[in-house]
C-alpha positions as CSV (number, residue, x, y, z in Angstrom):
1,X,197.8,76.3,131.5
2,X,198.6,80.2,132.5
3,X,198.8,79.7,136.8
4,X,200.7,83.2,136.0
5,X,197.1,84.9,137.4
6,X,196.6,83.4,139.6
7,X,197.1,85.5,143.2
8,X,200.4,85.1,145.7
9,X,198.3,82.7,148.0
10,X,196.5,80.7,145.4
11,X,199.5,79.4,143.9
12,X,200.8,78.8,147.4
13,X,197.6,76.9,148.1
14,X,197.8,74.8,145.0
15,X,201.3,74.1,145.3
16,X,200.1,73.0,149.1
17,X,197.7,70.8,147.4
18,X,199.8,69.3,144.7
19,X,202.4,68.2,147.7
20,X,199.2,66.6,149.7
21,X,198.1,64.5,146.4
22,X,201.7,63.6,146.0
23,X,201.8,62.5,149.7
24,X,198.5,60.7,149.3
25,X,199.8,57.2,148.3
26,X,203.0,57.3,150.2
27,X,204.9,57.0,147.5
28,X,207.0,59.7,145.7
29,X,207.6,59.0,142.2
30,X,210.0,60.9,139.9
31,X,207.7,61.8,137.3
32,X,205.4,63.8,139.9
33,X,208.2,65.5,141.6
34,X,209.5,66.6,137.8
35,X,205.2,67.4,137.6
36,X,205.5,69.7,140.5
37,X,208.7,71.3,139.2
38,X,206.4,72.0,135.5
39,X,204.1,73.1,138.1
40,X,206.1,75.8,139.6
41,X,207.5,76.6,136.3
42,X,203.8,77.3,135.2
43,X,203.3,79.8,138.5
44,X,206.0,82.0,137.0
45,X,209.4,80.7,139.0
46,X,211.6,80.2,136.2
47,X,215.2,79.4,137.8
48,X,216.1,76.3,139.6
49,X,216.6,78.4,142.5
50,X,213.3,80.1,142.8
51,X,211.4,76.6,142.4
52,X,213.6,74.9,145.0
53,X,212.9,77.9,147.3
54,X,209.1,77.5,146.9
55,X,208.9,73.7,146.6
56,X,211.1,73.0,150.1
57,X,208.6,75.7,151.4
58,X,205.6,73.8,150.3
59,X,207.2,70.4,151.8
60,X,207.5,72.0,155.1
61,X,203.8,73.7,155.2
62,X,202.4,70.3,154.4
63,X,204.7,68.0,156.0
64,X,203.0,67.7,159.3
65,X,199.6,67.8,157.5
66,X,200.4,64.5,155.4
67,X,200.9,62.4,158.3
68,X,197.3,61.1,158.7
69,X,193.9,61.1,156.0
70,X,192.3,63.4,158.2
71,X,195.1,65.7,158.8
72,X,195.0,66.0,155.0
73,X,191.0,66.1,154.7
74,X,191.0,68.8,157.0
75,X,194.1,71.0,155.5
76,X,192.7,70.2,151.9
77,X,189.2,72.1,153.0
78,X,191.0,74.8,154.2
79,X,193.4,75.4,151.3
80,X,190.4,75.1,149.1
81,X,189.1,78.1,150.0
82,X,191.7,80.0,148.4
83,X,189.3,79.2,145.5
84,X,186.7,81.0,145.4
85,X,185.3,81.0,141.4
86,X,183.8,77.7,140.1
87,X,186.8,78.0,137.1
88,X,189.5,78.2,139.5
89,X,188.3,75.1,141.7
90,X,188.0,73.3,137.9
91,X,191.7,74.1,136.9
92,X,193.1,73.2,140.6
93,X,191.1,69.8,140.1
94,X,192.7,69.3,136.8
95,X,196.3,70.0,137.9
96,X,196.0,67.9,140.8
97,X,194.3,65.2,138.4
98,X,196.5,65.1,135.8
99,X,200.0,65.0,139.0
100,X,198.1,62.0,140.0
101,X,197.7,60.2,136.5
102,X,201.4,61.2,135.2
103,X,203.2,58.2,137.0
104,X,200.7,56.2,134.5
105,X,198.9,54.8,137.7
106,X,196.7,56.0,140.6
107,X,196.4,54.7,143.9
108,X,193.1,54.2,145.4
109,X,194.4,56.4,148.0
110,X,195.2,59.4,145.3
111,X,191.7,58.5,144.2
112,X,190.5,59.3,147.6
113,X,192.7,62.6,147.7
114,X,190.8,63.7,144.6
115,X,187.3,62.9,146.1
116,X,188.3,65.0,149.5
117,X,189.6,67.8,146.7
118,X,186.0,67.4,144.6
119,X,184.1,67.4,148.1
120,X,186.0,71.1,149.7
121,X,185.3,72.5,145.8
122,X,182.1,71.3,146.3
123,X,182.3,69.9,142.7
């Protein structure tokens, strides 16, 4: 998937979004963090130091954002409109889906991430 075209602020926002679903359960598992770091590599930041730069940035934004459902509901509707084409919201959804699915399990609470995601894309 080519995030390359994505604009300066999109890839922020989905990055932002990516960090909330991996929040979501409370629990961090390798395989998404190595998930996020394709991620990155996807957005065009090809050296180690460029995706540590932008994924401590994303941790930070979203830190204080992860700390309750609602804090997340609320940041997810605003990230989400970054999106603003039908085919954008689709390949956001799908990124996010396929973070929450690669530890070979999700949480009802990731399922409930990806319902607050479908609901601000108004999927």
């Amino acid at each position: 998937m080519n995030l390359k075209e994505f604009t300066d602020q999109q890839r922020e926002a989905l990055l932002d979004l990516a960090m909330l679903a991996m929040y979501a359960d409370g629990h961090l598992a390798s395989v998404e963090d190595d998930r996020v770091h394709k991620l990155l590599t996807a957005m065009g930041f090809t050296t180690e130091f460029d995706r540590g730069k932008h994924y401590d940035a994303a941790v930070s934004r979203v830190s204080r954002h992860s700390q309750t459902a609602e804090a997340a509901r609320a940041h997810t509707a605003t990230l989400a409109q970054t999106f603003t084409t039908r085919e954008d919201r689709r390949r956001v959804h799908d990124v996010l889906e396929d973070l929450l699915a690669s530890d070979s399990r999700v949480a009802p609470q990731e399922s409930d991430y990806l319902a607050v995601v479908r609901e601000a894309f108004q999927m």
